[in-house]
C-alpha positions as CSV (number, residue, x, y, z in Angstrom):
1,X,-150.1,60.0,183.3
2,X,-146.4,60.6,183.4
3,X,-143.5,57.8,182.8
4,X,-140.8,57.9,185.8
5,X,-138.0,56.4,185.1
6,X,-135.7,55.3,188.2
7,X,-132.3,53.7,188.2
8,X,-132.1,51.0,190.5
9,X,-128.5,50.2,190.2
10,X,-126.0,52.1,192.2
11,X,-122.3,52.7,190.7
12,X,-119.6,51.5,192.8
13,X,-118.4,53.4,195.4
14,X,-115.1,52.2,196.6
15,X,-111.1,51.9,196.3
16,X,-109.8,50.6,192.6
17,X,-107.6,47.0,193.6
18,X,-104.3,47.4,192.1
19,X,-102.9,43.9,192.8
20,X,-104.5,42.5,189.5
21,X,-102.9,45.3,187.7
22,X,-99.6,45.1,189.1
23,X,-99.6,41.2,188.4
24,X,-100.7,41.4,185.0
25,X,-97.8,43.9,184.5
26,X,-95.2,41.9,186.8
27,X,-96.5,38.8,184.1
28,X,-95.8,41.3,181.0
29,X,-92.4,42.1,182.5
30,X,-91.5,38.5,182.9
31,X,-92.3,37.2,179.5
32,X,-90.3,40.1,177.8
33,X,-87.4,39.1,179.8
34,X,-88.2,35.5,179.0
35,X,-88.5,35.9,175.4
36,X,-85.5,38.5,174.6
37,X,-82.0,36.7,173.9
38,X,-78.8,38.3,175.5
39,X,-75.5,37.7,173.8
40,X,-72.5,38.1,176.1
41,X,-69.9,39.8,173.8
42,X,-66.5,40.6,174.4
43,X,-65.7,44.4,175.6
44,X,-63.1,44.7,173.5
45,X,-63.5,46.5,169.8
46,X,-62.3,44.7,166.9
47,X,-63.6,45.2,163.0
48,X,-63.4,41.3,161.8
49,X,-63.2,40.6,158.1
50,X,-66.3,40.8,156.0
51,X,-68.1,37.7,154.5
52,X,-71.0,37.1,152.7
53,X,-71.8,33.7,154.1
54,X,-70.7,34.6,157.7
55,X,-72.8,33.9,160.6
56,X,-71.3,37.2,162.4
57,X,-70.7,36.9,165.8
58,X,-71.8,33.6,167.4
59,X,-72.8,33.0,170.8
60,X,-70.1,31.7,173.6
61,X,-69.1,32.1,176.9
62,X,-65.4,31.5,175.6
63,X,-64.4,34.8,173.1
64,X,-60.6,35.5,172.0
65,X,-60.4,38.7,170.8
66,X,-57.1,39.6,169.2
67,X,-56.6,43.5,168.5
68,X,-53.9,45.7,166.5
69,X,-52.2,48.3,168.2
70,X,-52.1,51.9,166.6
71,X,-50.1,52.3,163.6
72,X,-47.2,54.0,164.3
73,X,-44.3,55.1,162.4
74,X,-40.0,55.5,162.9
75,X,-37.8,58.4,162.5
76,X,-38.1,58.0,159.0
77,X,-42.0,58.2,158.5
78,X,-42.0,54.1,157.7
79,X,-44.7,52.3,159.3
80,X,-44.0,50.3,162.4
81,X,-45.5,46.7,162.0
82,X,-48.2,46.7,164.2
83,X,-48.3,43.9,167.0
84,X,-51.4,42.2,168.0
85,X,-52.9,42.4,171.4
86,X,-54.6,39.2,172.2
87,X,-57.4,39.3,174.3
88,X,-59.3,36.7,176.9
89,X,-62.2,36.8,179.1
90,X,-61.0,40.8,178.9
91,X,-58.1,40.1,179.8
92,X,-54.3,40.9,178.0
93,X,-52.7,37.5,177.5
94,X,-50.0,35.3,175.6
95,X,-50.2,32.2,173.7
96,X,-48.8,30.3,176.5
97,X,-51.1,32.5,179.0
98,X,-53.8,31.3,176.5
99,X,-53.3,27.7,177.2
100,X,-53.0,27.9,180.8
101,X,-56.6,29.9,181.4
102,X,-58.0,26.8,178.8
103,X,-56.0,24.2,181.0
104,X,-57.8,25.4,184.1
105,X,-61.8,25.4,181.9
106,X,-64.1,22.9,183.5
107,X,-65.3,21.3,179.9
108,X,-68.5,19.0,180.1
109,X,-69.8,16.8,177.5
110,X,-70.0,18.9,174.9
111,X,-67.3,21.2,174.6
112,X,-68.0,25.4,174.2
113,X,-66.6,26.5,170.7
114,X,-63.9,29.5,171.0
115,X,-64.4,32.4,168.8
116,X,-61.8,33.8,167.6
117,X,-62.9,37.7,167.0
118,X,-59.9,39.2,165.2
119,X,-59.3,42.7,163.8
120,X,-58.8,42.0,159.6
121,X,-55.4,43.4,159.9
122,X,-54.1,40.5,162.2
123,X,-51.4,38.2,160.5
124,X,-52.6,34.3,160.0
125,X,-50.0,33.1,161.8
126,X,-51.5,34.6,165.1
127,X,-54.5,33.3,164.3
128,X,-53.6,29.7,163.6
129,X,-51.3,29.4,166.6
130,X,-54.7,30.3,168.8
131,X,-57.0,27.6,167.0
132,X,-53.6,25.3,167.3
133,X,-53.9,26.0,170.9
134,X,-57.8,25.4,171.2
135,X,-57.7,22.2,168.8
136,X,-55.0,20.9,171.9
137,X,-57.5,21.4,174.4
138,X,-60.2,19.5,171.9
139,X,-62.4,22.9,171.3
140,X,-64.1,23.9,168.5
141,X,-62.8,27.2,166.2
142,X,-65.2,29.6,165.2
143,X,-63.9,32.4,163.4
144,X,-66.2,35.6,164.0
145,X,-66.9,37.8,160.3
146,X,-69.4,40.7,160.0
147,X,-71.7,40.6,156.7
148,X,-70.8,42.5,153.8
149,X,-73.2,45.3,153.6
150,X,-76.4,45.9,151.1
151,X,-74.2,46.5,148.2
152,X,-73.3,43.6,146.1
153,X,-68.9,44.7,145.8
154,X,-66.6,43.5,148.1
């Protein structure tokens, strides 16, 4: 006597729903973009000084970026002081430009902080008078730095 085996259970014959899949990836996509932090930075390239203890460059909407020209030289071959550029919301302003685009800020309860994201050539006068300016309009100065690198000389 011979043992038949039959299978009683059919495989599924029909179309693959892709709406589970497309949700589960729409929910993937979603909680990447949730979970990753963007950091609006200013366009413009400056090298800041180096510290060790800095905390680089700091999130805020408000970002004064001050910039040295090329260094050029005279007749002679003597380098031309160069003349910094100063820089807000992307724009080329003066100190007194400066002040006016602050005047104009909408400033809530807690004020923004203004980082100041100089080149390490730029004289401390230039940088004082901008924290001068943003101490009038009751803002806190943060001054953006870039950590020293893995070796321990400065």
């Amino acid at each position: 006597m011979a043992f038949v085996l039959t299978r009683r259970l059919q495989p599924l014959r029909g179309l693959i729903d892709l709406v589970p899949v497309v949700m589960v990836v729409l929910l993937l996509l979603s909680f990447f973009l949730l979970s990753s932090s963007f950091v609006l930075q200013s366009g413009i390239k400056v090298e800041p000084p180096r510290s060790t203890f800095g905390v680089g460059m700091p999130a805020s909407r408000l970002i004064v970026a001050v910039a040295l020209g090329p260094q050029l030289t005279d007749a002679n071959g003597a380098p031309i002081p160069r003349v910094p550029t100063i820089y807000f919301e992307d724009q080329i302003v003066t100190l007194d430009g400066l002040r006016d685009l602050l005047d104009k800020l909408p400033l809530g309860r807690l004020p923004p902080s203004l980082v100041i994201k100089a080149d390490k050539g730029v004289t401390l006068d230039t940088i004082i008078s901008i924290e001068d300016i943003a101490s009038a309009h009751r803002l806190p100065v943060v001054l953006a730095t870039q950590p020293i690198s893995g070796d321990s000389s400065p």
